[in-house]
N, C-alpha and C positions, 0 to 999 in steps of 0.2 A: 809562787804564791798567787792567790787569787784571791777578789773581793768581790761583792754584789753589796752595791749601796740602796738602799732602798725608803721610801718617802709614801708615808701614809698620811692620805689628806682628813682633815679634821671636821665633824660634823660641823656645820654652820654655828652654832651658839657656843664650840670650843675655838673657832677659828680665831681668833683675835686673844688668847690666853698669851699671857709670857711668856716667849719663847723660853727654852730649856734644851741641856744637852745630856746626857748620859749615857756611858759608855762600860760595858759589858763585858768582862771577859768570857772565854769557853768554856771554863769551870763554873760559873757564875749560871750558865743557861742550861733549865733541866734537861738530862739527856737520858736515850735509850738504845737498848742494842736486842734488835729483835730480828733471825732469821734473814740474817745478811742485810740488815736496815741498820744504817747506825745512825742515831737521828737526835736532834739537838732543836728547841722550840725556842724561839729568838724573843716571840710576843703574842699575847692574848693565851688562848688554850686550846688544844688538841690533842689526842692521845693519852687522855687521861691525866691531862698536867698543865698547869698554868705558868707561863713566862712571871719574871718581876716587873717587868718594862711596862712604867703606865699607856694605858690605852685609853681613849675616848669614847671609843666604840667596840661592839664586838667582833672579832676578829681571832686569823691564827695567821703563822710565819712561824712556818721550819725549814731547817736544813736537812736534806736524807742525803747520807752516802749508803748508795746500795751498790750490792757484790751484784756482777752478774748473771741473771737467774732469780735477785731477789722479787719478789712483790711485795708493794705497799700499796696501802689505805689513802685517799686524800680523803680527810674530813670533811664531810654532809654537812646539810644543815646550814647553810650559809647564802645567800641569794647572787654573791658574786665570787670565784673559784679560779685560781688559774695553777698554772705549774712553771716553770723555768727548768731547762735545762740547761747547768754551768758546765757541765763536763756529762759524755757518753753520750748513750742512746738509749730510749726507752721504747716503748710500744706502749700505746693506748686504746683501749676498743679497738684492738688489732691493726692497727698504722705502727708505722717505725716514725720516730720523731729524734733528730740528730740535737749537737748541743748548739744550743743559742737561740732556740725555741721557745717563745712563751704560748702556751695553749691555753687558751681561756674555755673552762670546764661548765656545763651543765651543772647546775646546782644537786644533781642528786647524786649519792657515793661513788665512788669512781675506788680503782685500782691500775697503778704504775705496775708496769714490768720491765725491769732493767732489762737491757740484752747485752750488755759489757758493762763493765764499772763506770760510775753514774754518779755526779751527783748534781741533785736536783733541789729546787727550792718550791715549795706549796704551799699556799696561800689564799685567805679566802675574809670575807667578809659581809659586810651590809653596805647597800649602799648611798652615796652622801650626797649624790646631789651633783649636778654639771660643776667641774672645776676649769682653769684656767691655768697654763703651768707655762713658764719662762725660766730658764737653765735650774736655781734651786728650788722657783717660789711656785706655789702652790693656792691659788685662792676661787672663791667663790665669785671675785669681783673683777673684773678688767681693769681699775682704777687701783684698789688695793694691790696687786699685781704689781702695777707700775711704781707707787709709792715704796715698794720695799726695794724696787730695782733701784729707786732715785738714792732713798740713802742707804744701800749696799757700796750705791757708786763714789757717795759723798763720805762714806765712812763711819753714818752714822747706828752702823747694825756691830754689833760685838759678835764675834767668832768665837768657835771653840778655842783653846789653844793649839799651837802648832797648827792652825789651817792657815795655811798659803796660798789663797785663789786666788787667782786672777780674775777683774771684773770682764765678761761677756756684754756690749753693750746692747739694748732691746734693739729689735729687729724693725726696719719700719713695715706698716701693713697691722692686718689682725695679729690676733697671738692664737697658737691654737686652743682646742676646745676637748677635750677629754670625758665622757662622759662612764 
């Protein structure tokens, strides 16, 4: 079994919105099977198809399993673009890229080429602005950062159900900078 968790940071005037959880089954997220592409859009739209899962911004996030041999599209149009490789190997603009690769893409259209079975995750968006991120938390501020660690630690944040984390205590020093 395998997962990829994933955290899309919020434009600035959503940052501070109620938190929210929602969870998706496989049937539930549109899928396609195109030419050795089996592919499944988790959020926002690409490919002729829009995810349920609200977004704040625009944006896309799929999943492709491709057969060896296949190509695929990564969606244009987006100022910020990457790829992941969870499993295989791909070629891009003629490089071989093994798995556990994130390639941050040039904003203009691109095409994946499996060279074994593959599957890869692609991704793209607008972008929000310098963010600050600490093990879940994700902010615009250095302070607010710290605030959400203080009552994570004190218990004052509500979880999904069934999550069982362990608190990670902040680090001393900066926190890093992600832009």
């Amino acid at each position: 079994m395998h997962g990829v968790q994933a955290w899309v940071a919020l434009p600035t005037e959503h940052e501070e919105s109620a938190p929210s959880f929602s969870n998706y089954s496989g049937s539930d997220l549109p899928q396609w099977n195109d030419a050795g592409v089996v592919g499944q859009l988790i959020a926002g739209s690409a490919y002729g198809l829009t995810a349920s899962a609200t977004t704040h911004s625009p944006l896309f996030y799929a999943h492709l399993n491709m057969a060896s041999g296949a190509t695929a599209e990564i969606p244009g149009g987006h100022r910020e673009r990457a790829l992941y490789i969870a499993s295989g190997a791909v070629e891009l603009d003629g490089k071989r890229y093994e798995a556990g690769k994130m390639l941050v893409l040039a904003s203009i259209a691109s095409r994946v080429l499996a060279l074994e079975q593959s599957s890869v995750m692609v991704l793209g968006g607008e972008p929000v602005g310098e963010r600050y991120i600490y093990w879940n938390f994700v902010s615009s501020s250095k302070d607010r950062l710290a605030q959400a660690a203080s009552d994570w630690k004190a218990g004052r944040m509500k979880l999904p159900d069934a999550d069982n984390v362990e608190f990670i205590p902040l680090p001393d020093g900066p926190m890093p900078t992600f832009r």
